[in-house]
C-alpha positions in Angstrom: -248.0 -40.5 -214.7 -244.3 -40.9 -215.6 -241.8 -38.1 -214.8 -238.7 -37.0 -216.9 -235.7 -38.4 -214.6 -233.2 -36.9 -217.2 -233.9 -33.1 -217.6 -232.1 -31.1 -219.3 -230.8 -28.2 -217.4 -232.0 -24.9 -219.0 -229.8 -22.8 -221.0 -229.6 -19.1 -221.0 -229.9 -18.4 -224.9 -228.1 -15.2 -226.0 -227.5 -13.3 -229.0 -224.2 -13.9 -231.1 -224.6 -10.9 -232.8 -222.2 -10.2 -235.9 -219.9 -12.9 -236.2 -216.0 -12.2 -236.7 -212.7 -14.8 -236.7 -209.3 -12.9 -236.5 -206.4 -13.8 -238.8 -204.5 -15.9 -236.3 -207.8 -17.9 -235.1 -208.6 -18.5 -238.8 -205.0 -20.0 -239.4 -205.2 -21.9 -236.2 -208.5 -23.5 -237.4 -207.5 -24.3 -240.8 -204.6 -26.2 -239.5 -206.4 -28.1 -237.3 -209.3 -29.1 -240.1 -211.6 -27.6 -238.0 -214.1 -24.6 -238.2 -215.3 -21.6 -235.9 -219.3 -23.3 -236.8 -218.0 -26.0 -234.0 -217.1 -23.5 -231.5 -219.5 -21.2 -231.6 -222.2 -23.7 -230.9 -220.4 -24.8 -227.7 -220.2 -21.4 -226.5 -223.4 -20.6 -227.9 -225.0 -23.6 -225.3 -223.3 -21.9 -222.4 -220.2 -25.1 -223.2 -217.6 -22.6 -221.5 -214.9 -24.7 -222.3 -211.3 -24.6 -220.7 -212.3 -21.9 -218.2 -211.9 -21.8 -214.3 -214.6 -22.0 -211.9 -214.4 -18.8 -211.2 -214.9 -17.9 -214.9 -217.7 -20.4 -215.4 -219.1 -18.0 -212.3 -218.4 -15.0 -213.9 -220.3 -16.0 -217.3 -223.2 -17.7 -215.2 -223.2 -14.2 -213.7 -222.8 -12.1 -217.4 -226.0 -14.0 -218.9 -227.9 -12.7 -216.3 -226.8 -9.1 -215.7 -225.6 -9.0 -219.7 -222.0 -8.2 -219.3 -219.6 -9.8 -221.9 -219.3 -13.6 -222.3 -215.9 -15.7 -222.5 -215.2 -18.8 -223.9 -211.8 -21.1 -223.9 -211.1 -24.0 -226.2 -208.4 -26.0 -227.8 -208.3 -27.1 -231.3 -207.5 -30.6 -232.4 -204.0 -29.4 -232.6 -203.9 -28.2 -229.4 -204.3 -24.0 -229.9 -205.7 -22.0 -227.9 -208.9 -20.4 -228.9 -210.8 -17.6 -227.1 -214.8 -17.1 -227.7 -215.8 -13.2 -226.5 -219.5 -12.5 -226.9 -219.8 -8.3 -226.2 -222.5 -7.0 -223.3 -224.2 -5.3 -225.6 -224.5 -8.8 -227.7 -223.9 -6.8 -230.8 -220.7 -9.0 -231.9 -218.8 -12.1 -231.0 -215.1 -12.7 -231.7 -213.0 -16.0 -232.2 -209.5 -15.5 -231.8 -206.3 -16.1 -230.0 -205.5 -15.7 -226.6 -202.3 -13.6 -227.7 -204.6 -11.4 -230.8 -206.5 -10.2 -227.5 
């Protein structure tokens, strides 16, 4: 019998809930050529991004007590893009650092 010697780690699923892109993240991806789609996957496979251990912590922590998720990126251009997933999973909200 064979085992599986590359296993995935398991990944907390979670709800996105209504999806929403402010003005200044929807300018920032434009420029960059990219789209929120991208983003939200990573954050949406628990792909925290740009975040401190502490925050990676803090997430680990919110999928299992449902509190509020954050996610950090960059685009290809090098802007700063937040992810924020509510507790109560009903929305989730790409935007700026500074829109926050």
């Amino acid at each position: 019998m064979q085992t599986n010697t590359h296993q995935k780690s398991s990944v907390t699923r979670f709800a996105l809930g209504q999806t929403y892109v402010t003005p200044g993240a929807e300018d920032a991806l434009m420029i960059a050529g990219q789209t929120g789609i991208e983003f939200l996957r990573r954050h949406m496979s628990n792909d925290w991004g740009d975040l401190s251990d502490a925050d990676v912590r803090e997430n680990e922590l919110s999928l299992k007590e449902g509190f509020r998720l954050l996610s950090a990126y960059r685009t290809a251009k090098g802007q700063k893009l937040w992810i924020i997933t509510e507790a109560d999973r009903s929305s989730t909200t790409i935007l700026l650092p500074t829109e926050y």
